[in-house]
C-alpha positions in Angstrom: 37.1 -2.7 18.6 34.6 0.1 17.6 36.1 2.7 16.2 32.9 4.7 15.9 32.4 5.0 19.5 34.5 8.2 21.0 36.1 6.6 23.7 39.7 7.3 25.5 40.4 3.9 24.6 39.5 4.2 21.1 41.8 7.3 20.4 44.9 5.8 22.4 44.4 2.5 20.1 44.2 5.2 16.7 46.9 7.0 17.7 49.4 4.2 19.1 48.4 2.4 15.2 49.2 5.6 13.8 52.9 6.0 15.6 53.2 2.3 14.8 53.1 2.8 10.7 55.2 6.0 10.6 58.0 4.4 12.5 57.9 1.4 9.9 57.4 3.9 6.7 60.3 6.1 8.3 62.4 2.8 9.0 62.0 1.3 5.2 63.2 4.6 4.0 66.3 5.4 6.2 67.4 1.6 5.5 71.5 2.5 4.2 71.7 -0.6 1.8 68.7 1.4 0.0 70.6 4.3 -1.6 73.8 4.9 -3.6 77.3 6.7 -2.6 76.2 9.6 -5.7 73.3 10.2 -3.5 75.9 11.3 -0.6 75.5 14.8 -0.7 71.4 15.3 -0.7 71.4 12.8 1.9 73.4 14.8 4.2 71.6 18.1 3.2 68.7 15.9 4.7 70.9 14.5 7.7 71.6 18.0 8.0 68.1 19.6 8.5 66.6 16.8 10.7 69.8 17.3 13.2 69.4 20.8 13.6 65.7 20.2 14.9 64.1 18.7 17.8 60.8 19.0 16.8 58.6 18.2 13.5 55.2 18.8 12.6 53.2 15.8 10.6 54.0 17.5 7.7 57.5 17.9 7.7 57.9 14.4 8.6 56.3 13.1 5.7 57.7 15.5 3.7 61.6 14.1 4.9 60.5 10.2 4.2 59.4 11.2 0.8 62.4 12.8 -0.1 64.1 10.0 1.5 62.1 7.7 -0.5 63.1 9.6 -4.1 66.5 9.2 -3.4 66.0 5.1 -3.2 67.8 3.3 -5.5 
């Protein structure tokens, strides 16, 4: 594939690879056997904010796996 062509086909291939890796980055970080019962409470300050949302920017997202990923054993 060319990626330096601007095509309709190009962009749906970017973007579909780009959905693809944040779903495994946000999977590895939300795994439970990853983080320790002393953690409890910032986790569910965390469980707390993405429930009352239904809608993230790019940003935000990345800004909740990091914080996710910090509080990894």
């Amino acid at each position: 594939m060319d990626l330096t062509q601007k095509t309709n086909e190009n962009i749906r291939f970017m973007v579909e690879e780009i959905i693809q890796k944040l779903k495994m980055a946000t999977a590895a970080a939300m795994n439970p056997e990853h983080f320790k019962l002393e953690r409890y409470e910032e986790i569910k300050d965390i469980y707390d904010l993405v429930t009352s949302k239904t809608n993230y920017s790019i940003s935000e997202m990345e800004a909740i796996v990091k914080e996710l990923g910090d509080l990894r054993k």
